[in-house]
DRENZA-492559 format. One record per residue (C-alpha): residue in one letter; residue number from 0; y, x negated, z. Coordinates in steps of 0.25 Angstrom, whole numbers, plus 5000, padded with zeros to 4 digits. Example, Ala and Ser with C-alpha at 12.3 -4.5 7.8 and 13.67 -1.06 7.14 Angstrom:
2
 r   k   yy   xx   zz
 A   0 4982 4951 5031
 S   1 4996 4945 5029
***
This chain:
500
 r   k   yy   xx   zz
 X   0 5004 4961 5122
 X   1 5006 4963 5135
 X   2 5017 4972 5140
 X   3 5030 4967 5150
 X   4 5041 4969 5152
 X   5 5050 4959 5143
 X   6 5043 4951 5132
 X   7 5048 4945 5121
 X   8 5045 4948 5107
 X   9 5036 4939 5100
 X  10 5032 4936 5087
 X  11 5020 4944 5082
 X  12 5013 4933 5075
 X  13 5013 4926 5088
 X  14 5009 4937 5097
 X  15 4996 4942 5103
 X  16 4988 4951 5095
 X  17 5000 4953 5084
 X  18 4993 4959 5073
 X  19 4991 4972 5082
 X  20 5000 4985 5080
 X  21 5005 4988 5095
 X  22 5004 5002 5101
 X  23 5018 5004 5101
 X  24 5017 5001 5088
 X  25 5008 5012 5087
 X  26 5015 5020 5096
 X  27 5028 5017 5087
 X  28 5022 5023 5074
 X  29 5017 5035 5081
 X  30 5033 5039 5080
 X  31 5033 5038 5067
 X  32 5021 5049 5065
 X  33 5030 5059 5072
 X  34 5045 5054 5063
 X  35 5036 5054 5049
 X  36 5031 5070 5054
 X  37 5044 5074 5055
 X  38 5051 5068 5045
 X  39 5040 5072 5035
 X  40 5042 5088 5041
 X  41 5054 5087 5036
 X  42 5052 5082 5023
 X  43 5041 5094 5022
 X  44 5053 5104 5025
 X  45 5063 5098 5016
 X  46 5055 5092 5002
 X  47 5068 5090 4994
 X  48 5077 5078 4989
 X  49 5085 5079 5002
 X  50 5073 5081 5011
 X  51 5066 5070 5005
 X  52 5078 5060 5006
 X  53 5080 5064 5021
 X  54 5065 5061 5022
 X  55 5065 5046 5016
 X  56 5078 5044 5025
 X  57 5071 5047 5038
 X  58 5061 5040 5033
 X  59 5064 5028 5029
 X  60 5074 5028 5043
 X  61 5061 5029 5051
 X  62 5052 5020 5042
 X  63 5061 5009 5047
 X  64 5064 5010 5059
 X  65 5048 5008 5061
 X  66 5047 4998 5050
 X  67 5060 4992 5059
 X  68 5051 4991 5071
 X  69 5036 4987 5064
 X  70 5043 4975 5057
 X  71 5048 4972 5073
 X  72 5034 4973 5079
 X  73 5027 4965 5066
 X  74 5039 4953 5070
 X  75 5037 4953 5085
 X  76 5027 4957 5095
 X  77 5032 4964 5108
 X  78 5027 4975 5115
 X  79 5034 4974 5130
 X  80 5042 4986 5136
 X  81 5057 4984 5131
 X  82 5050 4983 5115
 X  83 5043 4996 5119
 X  84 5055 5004 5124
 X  85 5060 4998 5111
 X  86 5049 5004 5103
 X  87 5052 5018 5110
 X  88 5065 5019 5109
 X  89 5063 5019 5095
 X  90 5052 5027 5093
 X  91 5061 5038 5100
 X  92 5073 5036 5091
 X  93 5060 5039 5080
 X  94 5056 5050 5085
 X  95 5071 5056 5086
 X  96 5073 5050 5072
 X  97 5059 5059 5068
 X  98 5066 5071 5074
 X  99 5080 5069 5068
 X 100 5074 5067 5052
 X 101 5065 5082 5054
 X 102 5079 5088 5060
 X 103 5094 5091 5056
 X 104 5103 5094 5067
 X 105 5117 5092 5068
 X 106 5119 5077 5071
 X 107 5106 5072 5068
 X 108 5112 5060 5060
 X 109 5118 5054 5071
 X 110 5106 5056 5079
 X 111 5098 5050 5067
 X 112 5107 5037 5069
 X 113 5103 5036 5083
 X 114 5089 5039 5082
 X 115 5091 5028 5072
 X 116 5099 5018 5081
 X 117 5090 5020 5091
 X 118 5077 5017 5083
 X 119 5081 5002 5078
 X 120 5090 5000 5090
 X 121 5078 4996 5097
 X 122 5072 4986 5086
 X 123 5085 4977 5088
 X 124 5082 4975 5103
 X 125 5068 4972 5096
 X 126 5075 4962 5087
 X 127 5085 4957 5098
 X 128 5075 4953 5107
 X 129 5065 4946 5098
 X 130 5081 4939 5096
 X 131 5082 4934 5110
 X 132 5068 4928 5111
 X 133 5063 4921 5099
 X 134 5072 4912 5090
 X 135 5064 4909 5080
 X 136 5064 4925 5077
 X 137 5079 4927 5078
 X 138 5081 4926 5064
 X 139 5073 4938 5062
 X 140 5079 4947 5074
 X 141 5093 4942 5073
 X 142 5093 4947 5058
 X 143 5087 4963 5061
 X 144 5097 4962 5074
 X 145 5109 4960 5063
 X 146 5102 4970 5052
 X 147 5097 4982 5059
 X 148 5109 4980 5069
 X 149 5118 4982 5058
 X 150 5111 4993 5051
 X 151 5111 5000 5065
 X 152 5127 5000 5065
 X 153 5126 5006 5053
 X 154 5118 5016 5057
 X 155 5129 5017 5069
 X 156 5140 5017 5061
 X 157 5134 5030 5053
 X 158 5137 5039 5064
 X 159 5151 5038 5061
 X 160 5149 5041 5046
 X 161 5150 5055 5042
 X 162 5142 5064 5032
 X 163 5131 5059 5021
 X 164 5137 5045 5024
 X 165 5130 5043 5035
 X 166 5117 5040 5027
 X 167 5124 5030 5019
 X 168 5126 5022 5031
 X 169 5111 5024 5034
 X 170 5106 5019 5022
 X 171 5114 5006 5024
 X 172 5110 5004 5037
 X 173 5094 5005 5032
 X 174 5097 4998 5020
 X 175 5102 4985 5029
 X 176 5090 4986 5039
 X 177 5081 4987 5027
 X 178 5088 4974 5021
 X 179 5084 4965 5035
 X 180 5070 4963 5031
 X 181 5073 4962 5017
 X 182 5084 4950 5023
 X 183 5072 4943 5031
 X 184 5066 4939 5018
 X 185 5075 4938 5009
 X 186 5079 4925 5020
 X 187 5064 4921 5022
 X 188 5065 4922 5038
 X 189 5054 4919 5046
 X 190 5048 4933 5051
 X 191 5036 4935 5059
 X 192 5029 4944 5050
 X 193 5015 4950 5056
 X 194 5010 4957 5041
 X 195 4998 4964 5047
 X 196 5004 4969 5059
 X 197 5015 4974 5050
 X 198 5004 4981 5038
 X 199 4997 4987 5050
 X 200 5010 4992 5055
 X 201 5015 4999 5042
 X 202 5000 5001 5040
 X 203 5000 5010 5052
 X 204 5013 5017 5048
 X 205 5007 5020 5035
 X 206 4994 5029 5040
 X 207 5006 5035 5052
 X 208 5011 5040 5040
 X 209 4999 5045 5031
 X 210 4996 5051 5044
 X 211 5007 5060 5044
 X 212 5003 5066 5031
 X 213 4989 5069 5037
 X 214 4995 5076 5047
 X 215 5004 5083 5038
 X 216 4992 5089 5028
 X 217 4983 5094 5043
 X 218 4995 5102 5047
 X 219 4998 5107 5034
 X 220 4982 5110 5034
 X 221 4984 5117 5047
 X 222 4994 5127 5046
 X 223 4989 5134 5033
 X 224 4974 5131 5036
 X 225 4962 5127 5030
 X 226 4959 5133 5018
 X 227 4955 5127 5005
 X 228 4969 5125 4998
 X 229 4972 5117 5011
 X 230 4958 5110 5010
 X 231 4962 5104 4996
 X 232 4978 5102 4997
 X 233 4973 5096 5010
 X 234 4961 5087 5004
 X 235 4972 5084 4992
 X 236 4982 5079 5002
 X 237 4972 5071 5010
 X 238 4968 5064 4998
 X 239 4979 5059 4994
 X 240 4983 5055 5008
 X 241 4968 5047 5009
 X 242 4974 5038 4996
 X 243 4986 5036 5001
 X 244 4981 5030 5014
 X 245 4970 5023 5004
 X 246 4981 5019 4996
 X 247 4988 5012 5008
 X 248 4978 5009 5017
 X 249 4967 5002 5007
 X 250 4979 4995 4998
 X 251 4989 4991 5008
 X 252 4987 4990 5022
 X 253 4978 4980 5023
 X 254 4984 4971 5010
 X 255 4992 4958 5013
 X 256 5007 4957 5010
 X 257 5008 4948 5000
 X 258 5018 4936 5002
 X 259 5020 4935 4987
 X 260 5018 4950 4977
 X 261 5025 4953 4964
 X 262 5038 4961 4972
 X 263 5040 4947 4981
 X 264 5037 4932 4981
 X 265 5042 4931 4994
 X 266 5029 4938 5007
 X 267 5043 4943 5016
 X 268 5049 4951 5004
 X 269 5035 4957 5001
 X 270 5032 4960 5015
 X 271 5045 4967 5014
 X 272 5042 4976 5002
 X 273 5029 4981 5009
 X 274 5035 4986 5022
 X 275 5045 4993 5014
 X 276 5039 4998 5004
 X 277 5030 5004 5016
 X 278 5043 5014 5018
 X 279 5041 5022 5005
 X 280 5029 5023 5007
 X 281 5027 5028 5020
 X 282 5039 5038 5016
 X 283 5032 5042 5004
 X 284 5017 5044 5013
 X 285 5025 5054 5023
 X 286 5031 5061 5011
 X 287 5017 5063 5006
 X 288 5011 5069 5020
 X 289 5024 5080 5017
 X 290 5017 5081 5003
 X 291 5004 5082 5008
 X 292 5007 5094 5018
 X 293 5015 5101 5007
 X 294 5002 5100 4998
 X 295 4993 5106 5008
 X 296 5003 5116 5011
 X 297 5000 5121 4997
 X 298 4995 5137 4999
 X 299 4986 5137 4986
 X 300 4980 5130 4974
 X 301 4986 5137 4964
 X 302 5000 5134 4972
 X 303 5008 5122 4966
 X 304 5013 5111 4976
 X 305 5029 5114 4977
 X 306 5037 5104 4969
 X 307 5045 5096 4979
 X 308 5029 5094 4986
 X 309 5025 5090 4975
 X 310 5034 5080 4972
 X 311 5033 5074 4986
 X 312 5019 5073 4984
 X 313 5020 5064 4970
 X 314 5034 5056 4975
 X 315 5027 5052 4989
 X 316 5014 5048 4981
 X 317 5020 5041 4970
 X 318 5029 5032 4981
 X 319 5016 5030 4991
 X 320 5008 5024 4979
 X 321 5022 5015 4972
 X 322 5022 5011 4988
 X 323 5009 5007 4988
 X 324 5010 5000 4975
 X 325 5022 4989 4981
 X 326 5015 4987 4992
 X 327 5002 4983 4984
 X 328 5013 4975 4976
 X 329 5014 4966 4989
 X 330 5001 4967 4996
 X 331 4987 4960 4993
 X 332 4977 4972 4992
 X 333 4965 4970 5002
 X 334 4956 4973 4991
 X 335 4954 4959 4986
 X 336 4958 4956 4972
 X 337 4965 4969 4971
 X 338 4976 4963 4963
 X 339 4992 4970 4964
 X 340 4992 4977 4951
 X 341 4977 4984 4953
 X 342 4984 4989 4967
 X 343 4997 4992 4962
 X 344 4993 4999 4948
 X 345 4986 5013 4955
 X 346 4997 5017 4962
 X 347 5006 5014 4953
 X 348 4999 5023 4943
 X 349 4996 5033 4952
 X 350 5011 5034 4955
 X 351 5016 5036 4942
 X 352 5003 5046 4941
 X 353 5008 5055 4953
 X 354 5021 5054 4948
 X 355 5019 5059 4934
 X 356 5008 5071 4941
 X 357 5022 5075 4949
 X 358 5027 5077 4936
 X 359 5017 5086 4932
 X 360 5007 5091 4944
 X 361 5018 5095 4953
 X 362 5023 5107 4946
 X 363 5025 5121 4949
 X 364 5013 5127 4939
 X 365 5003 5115 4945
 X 366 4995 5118 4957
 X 367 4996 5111 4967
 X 368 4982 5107 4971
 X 369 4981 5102 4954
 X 370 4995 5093 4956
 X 371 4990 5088 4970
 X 372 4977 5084 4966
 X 373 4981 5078 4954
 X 374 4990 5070 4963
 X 375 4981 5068 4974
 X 376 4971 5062 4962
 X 377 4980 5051 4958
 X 378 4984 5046 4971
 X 379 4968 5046 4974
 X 380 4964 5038 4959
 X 381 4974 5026 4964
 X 382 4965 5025 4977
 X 383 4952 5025 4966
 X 384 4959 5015 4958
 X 385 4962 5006 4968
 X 386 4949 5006 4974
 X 387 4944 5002 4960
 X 388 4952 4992 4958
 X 389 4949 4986 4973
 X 390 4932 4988 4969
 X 391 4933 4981 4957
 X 392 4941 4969 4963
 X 393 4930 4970 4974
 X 394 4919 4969 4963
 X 395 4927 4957 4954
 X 396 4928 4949 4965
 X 397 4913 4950 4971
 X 398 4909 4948 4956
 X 399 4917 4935 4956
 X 400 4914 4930 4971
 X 401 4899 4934 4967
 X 402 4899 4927 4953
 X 403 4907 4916 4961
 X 404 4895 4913 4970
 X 405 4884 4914 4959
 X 406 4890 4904 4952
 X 407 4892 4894 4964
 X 408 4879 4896 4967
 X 409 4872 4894 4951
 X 410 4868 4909 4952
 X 411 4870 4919 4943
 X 412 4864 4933 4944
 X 413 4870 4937 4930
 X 414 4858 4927 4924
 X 415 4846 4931 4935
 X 416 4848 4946 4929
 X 417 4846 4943 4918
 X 418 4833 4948 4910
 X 419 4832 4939 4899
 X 420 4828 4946 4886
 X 421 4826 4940 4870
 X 422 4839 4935 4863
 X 423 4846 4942 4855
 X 424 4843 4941 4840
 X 425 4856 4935 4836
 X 426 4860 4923 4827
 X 427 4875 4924 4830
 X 428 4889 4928 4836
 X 429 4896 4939 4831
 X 430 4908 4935 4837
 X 431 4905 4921 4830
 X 432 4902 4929 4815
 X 433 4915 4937 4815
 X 434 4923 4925 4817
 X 435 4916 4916 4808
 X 436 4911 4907 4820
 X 437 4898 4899 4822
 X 438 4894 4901 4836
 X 439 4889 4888 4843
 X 440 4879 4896 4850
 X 441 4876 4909 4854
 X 442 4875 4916 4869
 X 443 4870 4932 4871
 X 444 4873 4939 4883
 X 445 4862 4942 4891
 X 446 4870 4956 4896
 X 447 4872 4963 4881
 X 448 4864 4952 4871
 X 449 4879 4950 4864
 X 450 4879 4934 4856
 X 451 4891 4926 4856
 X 452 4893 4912 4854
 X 453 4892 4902 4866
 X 454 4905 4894 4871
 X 455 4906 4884 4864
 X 456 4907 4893 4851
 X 457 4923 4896 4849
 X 458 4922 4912 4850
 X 459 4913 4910 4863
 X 460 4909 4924 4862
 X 461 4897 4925 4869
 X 462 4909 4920 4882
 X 463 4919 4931 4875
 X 464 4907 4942 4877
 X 465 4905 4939 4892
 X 466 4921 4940 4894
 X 467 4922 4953 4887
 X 468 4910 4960 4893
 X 469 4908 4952 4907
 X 470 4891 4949 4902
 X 471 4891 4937 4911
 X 472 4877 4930 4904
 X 473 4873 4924 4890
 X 474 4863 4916 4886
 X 475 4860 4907 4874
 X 476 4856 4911 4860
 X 477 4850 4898 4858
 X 478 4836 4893 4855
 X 479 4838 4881 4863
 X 480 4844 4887 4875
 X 481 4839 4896 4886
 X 482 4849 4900 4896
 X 483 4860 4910 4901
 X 484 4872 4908 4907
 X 485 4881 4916 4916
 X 486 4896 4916 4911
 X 487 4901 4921 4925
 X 488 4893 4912 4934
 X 489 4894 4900 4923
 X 490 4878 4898 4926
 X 491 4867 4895 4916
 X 492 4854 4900 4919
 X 493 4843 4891 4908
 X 494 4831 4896 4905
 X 495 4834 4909 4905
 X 496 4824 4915 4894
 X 497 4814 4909 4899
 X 498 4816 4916 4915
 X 499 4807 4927 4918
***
């Protein structure tokens, strides 16, 4: 898009190239990498009920007032000089914001509030002026303007409320701007959603944020040094990073929001579910990279890991994998024919397998490198299942479109394998005897040599036996007839016992 000096914004579906992530966009997250360091330092230092409420606050104050932004730029397209100075302003009230939550002084909740203020300040100029340019997006801007403005004389009014009571009025003021998108649906409003730009977008957020714990481990690893205790704590928690990302990255990033899921009928409510459950879990991913560090700080393998380690280990874990879980709940997997429950199943399972291992591995007479591993092994065997399940829809539907063809095409490779061989020597069913039938005629499986009586006798078992074992050919018992027959390409192939 070129760059001038004024230009309206626009649509994205209806702008040049408006799939593609801008560098400012780029530029915007790279923000973030520096707020998530400080703000996981300071969970590192203070791992405690307080410490870890402080830490989801911050979080969740600087998940949306990105979240706030993306949803903007997946809207509208603009990239001239005021939306830019725009983009800045924010990113500096960020940065402030990054250094307030790894700080206490004195004042710093009235410095908070204007870090905040400052940061959505410039997203309703945003709002107000795709609000002078194009009516048939007014509703859309006109109903943030009124939502976020009010949320932001809350936050306002705060700095007069003294004490505790101050978050009170914080929390409202959240809940209200959390409410505007949920609004937006709930009226069915026309809303120029751009989905790929916006799963590339959170996408991108995502591995910012697995970064960090990358970035955690190697300096943990280099202030004590290489050695082998290093080498496994450090292979451990790089493991289990490597499924995380798997379990993100192979599942979700590429999979289709669907318009209708089990959680919604109605695509703008699903939508919503995704992006937001995106907020736990990228909370939960930066509490682990504090985990991670705190593993490989451990000195020696006969150490144990330190409880309240521990138990940021399992509880980040256990709500990355329920995270993952929704948001399979409301995408189509890219592996095709993946169905929701085959996704949704593993990291279930290997929640509540974590869970119960924090109950039992994470304990003062465990080691640490026993309880890690063991942990480290479960998140690890959901990949392995998943990767199963997604190989054997693979095979099922190959099987199909392949059996599919043959049978177009009056081809059956199931018969041309077969060696023929003598009959076996048999008079009758089995099946037949033991309910006191007469079979009509008889069939034997050219896979195992088992008899059964043909279709049109009422047990039809030589039919039941293919059904139960999968053996696709049979060919006739009687005298008079020489053929086989293929119950999965429904092809006949005559003289079969007289082929060479």
């Amino acid at each position: 898009m070129p760059l001038t000096k004024w230009q309206h914004p626009a649509p994205r579906h209806e702008a040049a190239e408006d799939g593609r992530v801008t560098w400012l966009e780029l530029f915007f997250d790279l923000v973030y990498v520096a707020a998530l360091i400080q703000l996981g330092d300071r969970l590192a230092d203070d791992i405690s009920w307080s410490g870890a409420g402080a830490f989801v606050g911050v979080f969740v104050i600087l998940w949306w007032t990105w979240t706030g932004t993306t949803a903007f730029t997946n809207r509208f397209a603009v990239d001239d000089i005021v939306h830019r100075l725009l983009a800045f302003v924010q990113m500096f009230a960020v940065g402030n914001l990054a250094v307030l939550a790894a700080t206490t002084p004195d004042n710093w909740r009235a410095w908070f509030v204007g870090a905040y203020i400052t940061a959505r300040l410039p997203l309703l100029i945003m709002y107000w002026r795709v609000d002078r340019v194009s009516a048939e997006s007014r509703a859309i801007s006109r109903h943030f303007i009124r939502w976020f403005g009010g949320s932001l004389v809350l936050w306002i009014a705060s700095l007069a409320v003294p004490g505790d009571a101050r978050f009170m009025v914080w929390g409202l003021a959240l809940a209200i701007e959390f409410a505007a998108p949920a609004r937006v649906v709930s009226r069915a409003s026309e809303t120029p959603i751009h989905d790929e730009h916006f799963q590339e977008r959170y996408a991108l957020f995502t591995i910012i944020v697995l970064g960090e714990t990358f970035v955690k481990t190697l300096t943990e690893v280099s202030g004590r040094g290489i050695s082998i205790e290093t080498q496994v704590f450090g292979g451990l928690a790089f493991l289990m990073l490597i499924a995380i990302w798997w379990t993100y990255f192979d599942d979700v990033a590429d999979a289709h929001i669907r318009s209708s899921s089990a959680l919604s009928e109605l695509p703008g409510r699903n939508r919503l579910i995704w992006v937001y459950t995106h907020l736990p879990l990228a909370a939960a991913v930066t509490g682990f990279g504090v985990a991670a560090k705190k593993v490989v700080g451990v000195e020696g393998f006969g150490d144990a890991l330190e409880t309240n380690y521990g138990w940021l280990l399992v509880a980040t874990l256990v709500v990355i994998l329920l995270a993952v879980a929704v948001l399979d709940l409301v995408t189509a997997s890219p592996h095709y024919a993946v169905n929701a429950p085959e996704r949704v199943g593993p990291r279930v399972a290997a929640a509540g397998a974590i869970a119960i291992l924090g109950l039992v591995a994470i304990a003062p007479e465990v080691n640490a490198v026993v309880s890690v591993a063991l942990i480290a092994a479960v998140v690890v065997a959901q990949i392995a299942v998943e990767v199963l399940f997604a190989q054997k829809s693979e095979f099922r539907i190959n099987r199909q479109v392949r059996n599919d063809i043959e049978a177009i095409a009056g081809v059956c490779t199931h018969i041309e394998a077969v060696t023929p061989s003598p009959p076996p020597d048999a008079t009758g069913c089995d099946a037949c005897a033991a309910e006191g039938v007469e079979p009509v005629q008889l069939r034997w499986c050219l896979v195992c040599g088992h008899v059964g009586c043909c279709d049109d006798t009422p047990g039809q078992h030589a039919r039941k036996h293919h059904l139960e074992t999968g053996h696709p050919t049979i060919a006739s018992l009687e005298r008079s007839a020489d053929w086989a027959y293929c119950y999965l390409h429904d092809v006949s192939a005559p003289g079969f016992m007289a082929r060479d």
